[in-house]
DRENTOR-739266 format. One record per residue (C-alpha): x, y, z; residue in three letters; residue number from 1. Coordinates in steps of 0.02 Angstrom, whole numbers, plus 50000, padded with zeros to 5 digits. Layout:
! DRENTOR-739266
      X      Y      Z  rest   nr
      X      Y      Z   Ala  NUM
...
//
This chain:
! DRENTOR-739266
      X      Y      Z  rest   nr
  49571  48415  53703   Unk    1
  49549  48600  53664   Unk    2
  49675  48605  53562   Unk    3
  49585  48490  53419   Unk    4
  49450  48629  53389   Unk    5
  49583  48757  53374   Unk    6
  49681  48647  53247   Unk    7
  49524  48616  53154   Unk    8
  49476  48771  53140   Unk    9
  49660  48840  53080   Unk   10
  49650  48671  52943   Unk   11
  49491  48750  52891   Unk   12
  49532  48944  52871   Unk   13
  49688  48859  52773   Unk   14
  49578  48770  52616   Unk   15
  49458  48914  52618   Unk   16
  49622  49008  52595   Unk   17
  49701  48889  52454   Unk   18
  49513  48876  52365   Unk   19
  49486  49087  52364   Unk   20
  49678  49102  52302   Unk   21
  49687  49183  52128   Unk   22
  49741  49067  51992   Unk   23
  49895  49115  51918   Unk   24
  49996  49050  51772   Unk   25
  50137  48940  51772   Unk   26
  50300  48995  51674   Unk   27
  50448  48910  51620   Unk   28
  50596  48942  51508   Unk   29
  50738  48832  51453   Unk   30
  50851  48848  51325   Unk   31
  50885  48704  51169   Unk   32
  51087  48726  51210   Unk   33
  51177  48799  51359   Unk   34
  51350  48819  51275   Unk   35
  51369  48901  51118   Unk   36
  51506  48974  50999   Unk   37
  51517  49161  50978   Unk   38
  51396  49206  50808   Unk   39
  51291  49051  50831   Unk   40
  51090  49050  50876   Unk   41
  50995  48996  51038   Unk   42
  50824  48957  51033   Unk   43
  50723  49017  51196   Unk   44
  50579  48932  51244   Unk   45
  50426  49012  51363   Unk   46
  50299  48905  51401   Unk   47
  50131  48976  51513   Unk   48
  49992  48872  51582   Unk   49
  49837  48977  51636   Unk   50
  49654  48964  51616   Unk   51
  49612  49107  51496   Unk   52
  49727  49213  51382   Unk   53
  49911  49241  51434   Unk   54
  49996  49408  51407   Unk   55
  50125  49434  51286   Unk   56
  50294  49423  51393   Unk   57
  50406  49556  51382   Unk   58
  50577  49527  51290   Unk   59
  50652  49684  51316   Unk   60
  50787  49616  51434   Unk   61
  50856  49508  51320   Unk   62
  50900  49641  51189   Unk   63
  51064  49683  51335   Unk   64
  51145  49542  51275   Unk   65
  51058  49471  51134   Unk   66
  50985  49523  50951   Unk   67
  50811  49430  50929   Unk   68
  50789  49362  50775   Unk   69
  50630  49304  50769   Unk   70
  50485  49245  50861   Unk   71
  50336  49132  50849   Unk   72
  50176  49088  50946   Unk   73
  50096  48910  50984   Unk   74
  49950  48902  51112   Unk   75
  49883  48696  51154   Unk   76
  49710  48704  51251   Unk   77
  49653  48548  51375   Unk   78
  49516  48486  51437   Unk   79
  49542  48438  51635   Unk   80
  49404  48391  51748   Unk   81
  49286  48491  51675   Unk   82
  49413  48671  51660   Unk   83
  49492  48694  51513   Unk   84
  49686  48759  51536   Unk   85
  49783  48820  51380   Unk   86
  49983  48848  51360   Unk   87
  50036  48957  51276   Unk   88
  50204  48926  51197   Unk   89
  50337  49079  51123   Unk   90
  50485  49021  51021   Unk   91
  50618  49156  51010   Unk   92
  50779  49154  50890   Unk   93
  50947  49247  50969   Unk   94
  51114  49285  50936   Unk   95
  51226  49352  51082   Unk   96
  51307  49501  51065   Unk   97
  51481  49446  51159   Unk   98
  51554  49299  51250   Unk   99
  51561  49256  51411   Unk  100
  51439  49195  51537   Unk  101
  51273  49286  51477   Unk  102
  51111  49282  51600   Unk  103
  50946  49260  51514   Unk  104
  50843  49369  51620   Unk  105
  50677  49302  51727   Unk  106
  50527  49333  51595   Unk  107
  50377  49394  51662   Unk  108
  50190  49341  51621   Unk  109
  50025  49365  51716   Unk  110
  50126  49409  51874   Unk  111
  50224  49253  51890   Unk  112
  50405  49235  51828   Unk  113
  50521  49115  51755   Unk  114
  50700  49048  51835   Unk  115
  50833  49151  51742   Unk  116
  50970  49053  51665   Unk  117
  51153  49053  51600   Unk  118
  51215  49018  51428   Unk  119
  51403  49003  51409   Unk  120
  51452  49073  51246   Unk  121
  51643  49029  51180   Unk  122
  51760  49143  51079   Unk  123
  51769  49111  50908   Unk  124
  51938  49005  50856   Unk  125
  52093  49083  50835   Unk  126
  52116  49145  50647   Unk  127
  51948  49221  50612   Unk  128
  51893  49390  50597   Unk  129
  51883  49512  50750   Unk  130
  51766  49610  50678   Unk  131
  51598  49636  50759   Unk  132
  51501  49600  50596   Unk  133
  51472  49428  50558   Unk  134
  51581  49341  50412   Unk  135
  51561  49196  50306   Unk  136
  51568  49032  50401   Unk  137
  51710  48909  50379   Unk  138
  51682  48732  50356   Unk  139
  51771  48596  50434   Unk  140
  51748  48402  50378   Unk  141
  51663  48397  50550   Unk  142
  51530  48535  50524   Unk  143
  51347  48467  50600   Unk  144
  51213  48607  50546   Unk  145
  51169  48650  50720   Unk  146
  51338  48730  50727   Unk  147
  51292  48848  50541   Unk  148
  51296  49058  50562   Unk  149
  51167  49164  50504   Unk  150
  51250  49290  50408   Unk  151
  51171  49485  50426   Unk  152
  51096  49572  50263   Unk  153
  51199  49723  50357   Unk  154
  51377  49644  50299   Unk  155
  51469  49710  50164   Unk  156
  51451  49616  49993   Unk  157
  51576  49480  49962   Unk  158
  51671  49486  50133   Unk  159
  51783  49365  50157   Unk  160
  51906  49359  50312   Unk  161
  52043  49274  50227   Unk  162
  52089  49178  50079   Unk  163
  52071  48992  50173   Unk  164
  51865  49053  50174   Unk  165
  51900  48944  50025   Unk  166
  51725  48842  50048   Unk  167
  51614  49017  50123   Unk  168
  51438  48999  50082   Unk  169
  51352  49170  50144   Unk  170
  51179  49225  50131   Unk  171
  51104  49391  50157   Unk  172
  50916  49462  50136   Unk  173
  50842  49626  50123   Unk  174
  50675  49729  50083   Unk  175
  50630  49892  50039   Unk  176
  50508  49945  50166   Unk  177
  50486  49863  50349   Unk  178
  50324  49956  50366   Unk  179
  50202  49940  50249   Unk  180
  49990  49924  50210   Unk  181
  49904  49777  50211   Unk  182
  49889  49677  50033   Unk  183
  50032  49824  49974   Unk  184
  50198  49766  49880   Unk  185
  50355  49741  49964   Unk  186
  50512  49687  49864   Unk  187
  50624  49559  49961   Unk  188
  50796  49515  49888   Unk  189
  50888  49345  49932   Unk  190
  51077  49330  49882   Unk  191
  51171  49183  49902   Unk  192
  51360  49207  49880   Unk  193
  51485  49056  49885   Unk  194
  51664  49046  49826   Unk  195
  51672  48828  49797   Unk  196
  51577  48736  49680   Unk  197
  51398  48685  49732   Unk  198
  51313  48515  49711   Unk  199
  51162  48515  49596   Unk  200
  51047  48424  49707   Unk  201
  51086  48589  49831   Unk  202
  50934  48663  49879   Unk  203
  50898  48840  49897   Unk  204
  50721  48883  49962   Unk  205
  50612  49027  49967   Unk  206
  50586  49137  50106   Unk  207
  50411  49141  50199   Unk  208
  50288  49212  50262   Unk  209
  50102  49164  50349   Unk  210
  49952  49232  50256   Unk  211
  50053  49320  50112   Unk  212
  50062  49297  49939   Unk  213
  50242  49277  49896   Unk  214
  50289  49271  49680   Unk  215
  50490  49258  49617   Unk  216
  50516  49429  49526   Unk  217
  50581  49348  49371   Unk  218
  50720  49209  49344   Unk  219
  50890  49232  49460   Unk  220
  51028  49317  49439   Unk  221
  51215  49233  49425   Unk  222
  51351  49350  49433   Unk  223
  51543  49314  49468   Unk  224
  51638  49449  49564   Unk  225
  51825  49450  49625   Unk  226
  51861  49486  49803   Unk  227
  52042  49492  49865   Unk  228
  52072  49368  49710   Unk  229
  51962  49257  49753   Unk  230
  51798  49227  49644   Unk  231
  51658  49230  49706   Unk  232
  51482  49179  49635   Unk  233
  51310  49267  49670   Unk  234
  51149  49214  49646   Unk  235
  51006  49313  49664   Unk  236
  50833  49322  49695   Unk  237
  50715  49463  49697   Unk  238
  50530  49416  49773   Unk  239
  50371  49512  49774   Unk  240
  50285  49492  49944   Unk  241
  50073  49528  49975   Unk  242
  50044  49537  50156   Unk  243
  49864  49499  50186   Unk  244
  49834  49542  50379   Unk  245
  49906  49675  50468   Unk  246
  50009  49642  50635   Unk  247
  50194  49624  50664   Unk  248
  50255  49468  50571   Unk  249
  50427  49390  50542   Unk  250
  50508  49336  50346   Unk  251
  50578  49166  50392   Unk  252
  50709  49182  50285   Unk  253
  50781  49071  50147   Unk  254
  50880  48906  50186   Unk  255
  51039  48838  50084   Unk  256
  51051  48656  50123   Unk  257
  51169  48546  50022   Unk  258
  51361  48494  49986   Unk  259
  51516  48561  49942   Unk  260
  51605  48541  49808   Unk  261
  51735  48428  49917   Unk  262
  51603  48306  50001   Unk  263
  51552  48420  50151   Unk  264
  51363  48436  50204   Unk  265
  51312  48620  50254   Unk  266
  51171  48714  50300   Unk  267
  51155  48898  50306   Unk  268
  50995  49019  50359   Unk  269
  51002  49210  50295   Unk  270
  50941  49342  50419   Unk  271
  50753  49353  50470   Unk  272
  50657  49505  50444   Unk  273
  50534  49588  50565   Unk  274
  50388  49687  50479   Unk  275
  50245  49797  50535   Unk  276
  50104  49792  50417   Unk  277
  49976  49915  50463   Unk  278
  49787  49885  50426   Unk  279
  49695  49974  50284   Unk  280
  49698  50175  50262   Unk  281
  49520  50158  50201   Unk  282
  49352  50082  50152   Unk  283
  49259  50116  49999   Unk  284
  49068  50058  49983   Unk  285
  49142  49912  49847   Unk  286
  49224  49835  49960   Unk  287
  49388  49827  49882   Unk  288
  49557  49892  49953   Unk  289
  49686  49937  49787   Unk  290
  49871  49988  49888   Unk  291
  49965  50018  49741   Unk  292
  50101  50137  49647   Unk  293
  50015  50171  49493   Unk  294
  49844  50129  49434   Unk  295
  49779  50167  49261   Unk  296
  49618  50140  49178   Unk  297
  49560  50147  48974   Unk  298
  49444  50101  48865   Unk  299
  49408  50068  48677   Unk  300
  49258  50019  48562   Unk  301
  49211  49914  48403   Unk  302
  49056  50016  48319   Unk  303
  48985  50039  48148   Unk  304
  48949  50227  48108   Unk  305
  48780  50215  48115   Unk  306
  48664  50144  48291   Unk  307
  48514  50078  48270   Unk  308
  48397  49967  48375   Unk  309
  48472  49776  48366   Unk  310
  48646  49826  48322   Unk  311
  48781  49757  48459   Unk  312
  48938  49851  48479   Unk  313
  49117  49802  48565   Unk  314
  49172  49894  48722   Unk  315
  49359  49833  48795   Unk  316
  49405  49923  48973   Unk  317
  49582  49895  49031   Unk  318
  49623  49935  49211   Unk  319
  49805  49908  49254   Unk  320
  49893  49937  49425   Unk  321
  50092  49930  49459   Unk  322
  50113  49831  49630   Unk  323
  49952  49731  49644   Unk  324
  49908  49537  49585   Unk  325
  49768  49551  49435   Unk  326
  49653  49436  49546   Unk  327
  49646  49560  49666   Unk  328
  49565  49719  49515   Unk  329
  49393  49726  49531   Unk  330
  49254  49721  49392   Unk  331
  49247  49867  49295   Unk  332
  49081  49904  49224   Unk  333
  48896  49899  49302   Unk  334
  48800  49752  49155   Unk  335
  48616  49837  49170   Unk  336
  48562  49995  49049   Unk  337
  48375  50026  49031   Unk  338
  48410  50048  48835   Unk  339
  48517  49913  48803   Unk  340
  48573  49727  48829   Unk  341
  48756  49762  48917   Unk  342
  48854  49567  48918   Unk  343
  49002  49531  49004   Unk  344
  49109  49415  48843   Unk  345
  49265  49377  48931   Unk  346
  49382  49451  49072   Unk  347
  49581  49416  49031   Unk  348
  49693  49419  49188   Unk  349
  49896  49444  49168   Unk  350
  50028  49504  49259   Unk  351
  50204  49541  49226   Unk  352
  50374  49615  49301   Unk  353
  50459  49778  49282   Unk  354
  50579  49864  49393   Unk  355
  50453  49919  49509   Unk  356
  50389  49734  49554   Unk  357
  50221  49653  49490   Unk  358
  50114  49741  49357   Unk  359
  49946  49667  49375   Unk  360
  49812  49703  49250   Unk  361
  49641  49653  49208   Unk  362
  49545  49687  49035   Unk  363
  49355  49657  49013   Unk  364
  49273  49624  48827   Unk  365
  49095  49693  48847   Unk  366
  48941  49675  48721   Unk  367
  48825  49815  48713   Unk  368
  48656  49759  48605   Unk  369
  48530  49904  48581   Unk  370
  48356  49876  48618   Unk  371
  48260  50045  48555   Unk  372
  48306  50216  48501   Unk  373
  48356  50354  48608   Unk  374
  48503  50413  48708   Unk  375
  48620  50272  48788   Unk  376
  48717  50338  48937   Unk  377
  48836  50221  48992   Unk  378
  48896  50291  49171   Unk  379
  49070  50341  49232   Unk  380
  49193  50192  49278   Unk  381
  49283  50261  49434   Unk  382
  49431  50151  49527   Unk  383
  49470  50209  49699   Unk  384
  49655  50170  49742   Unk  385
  49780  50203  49886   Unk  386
  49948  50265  49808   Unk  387
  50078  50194  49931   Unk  388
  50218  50331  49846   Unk  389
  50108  50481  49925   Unk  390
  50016  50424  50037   Unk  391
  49863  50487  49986   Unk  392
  49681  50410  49909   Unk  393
  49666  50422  49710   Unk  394
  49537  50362  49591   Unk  395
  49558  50317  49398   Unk  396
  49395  50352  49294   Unk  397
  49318  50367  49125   Unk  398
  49187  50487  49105   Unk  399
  49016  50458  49040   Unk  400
  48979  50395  48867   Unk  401
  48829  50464  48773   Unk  402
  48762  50344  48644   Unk  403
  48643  50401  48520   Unk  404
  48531  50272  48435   Unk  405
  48420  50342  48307   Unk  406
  48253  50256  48208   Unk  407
  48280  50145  48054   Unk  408
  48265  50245  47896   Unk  409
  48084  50263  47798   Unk  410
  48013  50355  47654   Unk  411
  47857  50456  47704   Unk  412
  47752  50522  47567   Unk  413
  47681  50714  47609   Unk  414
  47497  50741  47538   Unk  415
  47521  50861  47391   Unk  416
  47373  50953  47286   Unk  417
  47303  50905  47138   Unk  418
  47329  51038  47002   Unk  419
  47265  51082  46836   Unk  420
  47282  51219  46707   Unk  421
  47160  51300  46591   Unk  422
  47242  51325  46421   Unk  423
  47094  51467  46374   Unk  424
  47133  51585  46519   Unk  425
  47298  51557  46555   Unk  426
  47256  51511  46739   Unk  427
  47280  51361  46885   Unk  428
  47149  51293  46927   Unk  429
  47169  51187  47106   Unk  430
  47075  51048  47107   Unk  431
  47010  50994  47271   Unk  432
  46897  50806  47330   Unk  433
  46720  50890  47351   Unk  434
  46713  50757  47503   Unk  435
  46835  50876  47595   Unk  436
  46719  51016  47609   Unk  437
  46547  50920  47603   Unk  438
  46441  50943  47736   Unk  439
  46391  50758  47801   Unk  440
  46210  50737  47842   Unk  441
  46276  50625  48002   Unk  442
  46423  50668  48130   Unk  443
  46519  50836  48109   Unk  444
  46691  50803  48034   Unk  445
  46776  50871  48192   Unk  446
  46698  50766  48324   Unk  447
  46748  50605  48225   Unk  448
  46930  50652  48225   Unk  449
  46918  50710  48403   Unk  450
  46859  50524  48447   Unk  451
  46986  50460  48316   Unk  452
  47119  50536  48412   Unk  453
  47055  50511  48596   Unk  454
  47042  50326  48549   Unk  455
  47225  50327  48470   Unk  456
  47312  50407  48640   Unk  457
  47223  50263  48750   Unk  458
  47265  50114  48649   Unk  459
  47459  50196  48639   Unk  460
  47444  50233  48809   Unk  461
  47395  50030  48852   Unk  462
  47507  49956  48736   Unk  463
  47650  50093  48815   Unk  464
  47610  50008  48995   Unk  465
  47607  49831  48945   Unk  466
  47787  49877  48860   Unk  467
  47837  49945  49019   Unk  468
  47778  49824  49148   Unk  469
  47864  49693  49036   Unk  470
  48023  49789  49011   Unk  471
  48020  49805  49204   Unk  472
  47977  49607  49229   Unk  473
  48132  49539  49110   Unk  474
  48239  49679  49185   Unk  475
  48224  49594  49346   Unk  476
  48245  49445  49272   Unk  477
  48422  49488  49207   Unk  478
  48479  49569  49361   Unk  479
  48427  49426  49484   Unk  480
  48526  49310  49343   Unk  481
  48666  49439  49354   Unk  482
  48667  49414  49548   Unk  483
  48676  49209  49536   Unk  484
  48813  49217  49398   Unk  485
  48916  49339  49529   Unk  486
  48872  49259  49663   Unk  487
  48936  49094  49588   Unk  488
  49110  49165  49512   Unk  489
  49143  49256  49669   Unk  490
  49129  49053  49734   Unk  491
  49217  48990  49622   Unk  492
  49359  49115  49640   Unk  493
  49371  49087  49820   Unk  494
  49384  48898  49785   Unk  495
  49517  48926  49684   Unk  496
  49633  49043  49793   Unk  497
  49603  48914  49942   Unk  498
  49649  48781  49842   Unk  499
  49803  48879  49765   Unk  500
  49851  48911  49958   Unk  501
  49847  48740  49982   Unk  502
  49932  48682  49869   Unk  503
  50078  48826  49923   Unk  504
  50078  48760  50104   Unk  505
  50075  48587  50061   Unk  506
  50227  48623  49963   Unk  507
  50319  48712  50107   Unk  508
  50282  48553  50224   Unk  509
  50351  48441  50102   Unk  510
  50508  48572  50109   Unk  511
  50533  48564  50276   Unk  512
  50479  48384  50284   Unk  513
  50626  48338  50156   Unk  514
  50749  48450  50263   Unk  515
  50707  48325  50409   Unk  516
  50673  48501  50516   Unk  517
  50540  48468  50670   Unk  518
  50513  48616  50730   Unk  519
  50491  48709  50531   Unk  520
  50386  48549  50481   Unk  521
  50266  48567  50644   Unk  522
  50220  48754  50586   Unk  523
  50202  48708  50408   Unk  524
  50078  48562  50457   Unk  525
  49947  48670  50575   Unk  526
  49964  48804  50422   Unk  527
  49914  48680  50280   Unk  528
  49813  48581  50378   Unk  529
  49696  48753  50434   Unk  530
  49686  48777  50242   Unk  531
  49650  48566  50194   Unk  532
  49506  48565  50316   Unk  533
  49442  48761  50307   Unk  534
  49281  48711  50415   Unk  535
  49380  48646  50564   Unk  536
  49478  48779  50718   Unk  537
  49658  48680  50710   Unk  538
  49752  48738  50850   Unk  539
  49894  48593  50889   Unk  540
  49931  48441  50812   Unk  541
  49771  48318  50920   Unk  542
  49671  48427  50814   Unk  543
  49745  48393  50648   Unk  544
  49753  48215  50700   Unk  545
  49541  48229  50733   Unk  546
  49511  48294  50578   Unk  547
  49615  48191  50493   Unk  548
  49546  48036  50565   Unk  549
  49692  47926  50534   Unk  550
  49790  47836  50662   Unk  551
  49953  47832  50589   Unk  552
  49951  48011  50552   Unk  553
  49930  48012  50747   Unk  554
  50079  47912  50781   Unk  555
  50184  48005  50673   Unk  556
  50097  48200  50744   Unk  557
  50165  48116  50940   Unk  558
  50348  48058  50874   Unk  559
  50383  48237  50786   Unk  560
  50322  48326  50929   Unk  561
  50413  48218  51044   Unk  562
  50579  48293  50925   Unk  563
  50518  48450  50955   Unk  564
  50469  48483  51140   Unk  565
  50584  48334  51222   Unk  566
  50728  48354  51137   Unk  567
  50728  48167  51066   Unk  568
  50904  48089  51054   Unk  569
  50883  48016  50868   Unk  570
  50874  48126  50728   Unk  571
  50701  48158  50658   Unk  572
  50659  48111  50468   Unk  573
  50490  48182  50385   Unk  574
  50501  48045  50256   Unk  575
  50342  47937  50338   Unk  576
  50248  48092  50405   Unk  577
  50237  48158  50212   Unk  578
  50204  47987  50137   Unk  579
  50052  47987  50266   Unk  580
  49975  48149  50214   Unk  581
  50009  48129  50041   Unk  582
  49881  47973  50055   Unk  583
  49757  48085  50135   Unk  584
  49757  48223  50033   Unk  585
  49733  48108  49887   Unk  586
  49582  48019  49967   Unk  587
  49517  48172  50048   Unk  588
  49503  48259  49880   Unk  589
  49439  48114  49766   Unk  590
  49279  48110  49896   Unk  591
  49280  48304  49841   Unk  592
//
């Protein structure tokens, strides 16, 4: 019988003991294949469930035996019995480095580790290249594209291992800089080389990257070239990339997907790129941030010779910047002068290419009506820019403009003396009024000009007041119309670049959504669907599916995760999930 208290007691230090534990998260990795061919990829998969915000894991085990491509980040939050819990999902894109049974290391996060695996990784067949670098990719009748090679930008132009490459289809991607500013210009080249004839419903898409502005630097570039006898065909693009946000980002790099000349589906993926965008180098008090190369501003005018009061005259300001978008120049000239009516008559935005990448520029068409006489200073224009070559702050400026307005012309006739000669003496005679000099019986002379003029300064000194306070009242006027018209364009700009983002992302989920690619068309949806509905926090696909408010776009968000996370045994096709949104972004914007 004494025995019960003890084992109460010891069942009771146990749960205060499992209750007071610290809550740690729960990791797991897997692979998507276990057995791969020597140049092929493997996609790792880390999944932590915690309550709170898991730490990044650290990766640099992996680089022993693998090269990391690429990475991305998913986190899905729950709600269970009253604590929320949120997992945090990392997607990582390798290549071993050899063959052979390779380990994939335990991965660390929040303290608690991961199982570490084995991935079995073949020799290439006999008859291919035993050189390290990668080489085109041979295509059998049998090819799936889970079995395609990313070729490296690092390979030497027009490699082929042997003549019976016959059907090689290689791609390879590079940029100028890896480091760069925020909203600076980057210049990322795609080149697709293949030696057979191409289908023309082959499709060769764009690379990509999240919260950048990316713009094709002209129309490509076909070129034949013989290697080893054999020709070869290269196509090129050249792209000018904007990133908007600093961090470390990956360029998902372009996709070929189509058939061969001889019947044979392929699909091959260039190299991704890893970049560090750092944030800005500085903050001016306009709020504007110009990275650019070059950065030029001038002006020109429309004016008769002579400025009076009521005349208008033509003022045309170009600024023009080499590696910047013209939406991104700002206004160029302050629209309030004490002197003068100052009206903004059109802005004209255009950009074009030249060997250094986008040429943005922005010219404003400004009216300038004078209101009185005087001196009109219009102030200095001056355009703070960071020059990305140096490294260094600049500013482009005009200087001051002086303006001189003068009075209308008018004949003023001077009092002159009435004069008279006297024939008999030879003299002149001036004759003066008598009233000048006459003595008046009533007020002196002097006191009624003295009153003349004291009246004169007080009525010019009213009437200069009431001119004043109403110069002062209309002035307001303009500027607090000023304010509404900015405040409305800068709306109605930012309408338009959301809906021009849109409209981009919607594009590259129909992309990936035609390529029948889960995992590609899962990313694209959160990204458009963050952009569709701006006023909502997306975070995983229930959300889009609550904001959305359709059930069969709910179905459809389960079955293509299902392809994604459980490895589903059919193939997945983005046919239906497209349809679906296509219907509500059609409804969703006729109620807008």
């Amino acid at each position: 019988m004494r025995a019960l208290p003890l084992v109460f007691c010891f069942a009771v230090a146990l749960l205060f003991t499992i209750v007071s534990a610290p809550v740690h998260a729960e990791v797991n990795a897997y692979l998507n294949r276990y057995t791969i061919t020597q140049g092929d990829t493997v996609r790792l998969t880390i999944e932590a469930t915690q309550q709170g915000q898991a730490q990044r894991p650290d990766l640099s085990a992996l680089t022993a035996d693998f090269s990391l491509l690429g990475s991305k980040k998913m986190t899905i939050s729950s709600l269970q019995n009253g604590s929320r819990r949120a997992t945090t999902r990392w997607q990582v894109l390798m290549r071993p480095r050899r063959s052979g049974d390779l380990t994939v290391p335990a991965i660390q996060i929040n303290g608690e580790r991961s199982f570490p695996m084995t991935l079995s990784v073949l020799r290439t067949v006999a008859g291919t290249s035993t050189s390290t670098a990668p080489t085109y990719p041979s295509y059998s009748p049998n090819y799936s594209p889970s079995t395609a090679t990313n070729t490296q930008g690092s390979q030497a132009p027009g490699a082929l291992a042997s003549p019976a490459d016959a059907s090689a289809i290689r791609i390879t991607t590079s940029i100028d800089h890896t480091e760069a500013y925020e909203g600076s210009q980057l210049l990322y080249t795609a080149t697709l080389r293949h030696s057979a004839p191409l289908d023309e419903q082959a499709v060769f898409s764009d690379p990509f990257l999240n919260q950048a502005l990316i713009l094709p630097m002209g129309e490509e570039e076909v070129s034949e070239v013989n290697v080893r006898g054999i020709p070869i065909t290269e196509r090129k693009q050249t792209y000018v990339v904007f990133p908007n946000e600093p961090g470390s980002f990956i360029i998902e790099p372009p996709l070929f997907a189509g058939t061969l000349d001889g019947g044979q589906y392929v699909e091959v993926l260039g190299d991704a790129i890893e970049l560090a965008i750092i944030p800005r180098a500085n903050d001016n008090s306009a709020g504007y941030w110009l990275p650019a190369s070059k950065v030029t501003i001038n002006d020109s005018y429309d004016r008769p010779d002579h400025l009076e009061p009521g005349v208008s005259i033509t003022r045309t300001i170009t600024l023009t910047a080499e590696g910047l978008p013209a939406s991104r120049l700002p206004s160029l000239m302050r629209l309030t002068n004490e002197l003068a009516n100052i009206e903004l008559v059109s802005t004209d935005l255009s950009e074009s290419f030249n060997e250094q990448g986008l040429v943005g520029q922005r010219t404003e068409t400004i009216q300038i009506t004078f209101r009185e006489r005087g001196e009109v200073t219009l102030p200095p224009i001056d355009i703070h820019w960071w020059d990305t070559e140096v490294d260094r702050a600049q500013v482009a400026s005009l200087p001051p403009v002086v303006l001189r307005v003068d009075g209308s012309t008018q004949t003023h006739q001077l009092p002159t003396a009435i004069q008279g000669t006297d024939n008999s003496k030879g003299s002149t005679i001036n004759v003066i009024d008598e009233s000048e000099n006459a003595s008046s019986t009533g007020t002196p002379r002097s006191v009624i000009a003295l009153i003349t003029l004291l009246a004169t300064i007080s009525i010019t000194s009213s009437l200069g007041w009431l001119y004043t306070g109403n110069r002062l009242r209309k002035l307001r006027q303009v500027q607090a119309k000023d304010r509404e018209e900015l405040s409305e364009k800068q709306k109605i700009k930012r309408e338009k670049q959301l809906l021009a983002d849109e409209q981009i992302a919607f594009s590259a989920l129909h992309k990936a959504c035609s390529l029948n690619k889960p995992e590609l068309a899962q990313a694209r949806l959160l990204e458009w669907a963050a952009l569709f509905w701006p006023d909502s926090h997306l975070y995983n696909g229930r959300d889009v599916s609550t904001a959305a408010r359709n059930k069969t776009l709910e179905f459809l968000i389960i079955d293509l995760e299902q392809h994604v996370y459980n490895n589903a045994g059919d193939p997945w096709q983005g046919d239906l999930l497209i349809q679906s949104l296509e219907g509500i972004r059609e409804r969703q914007q006729a109620r807008r």
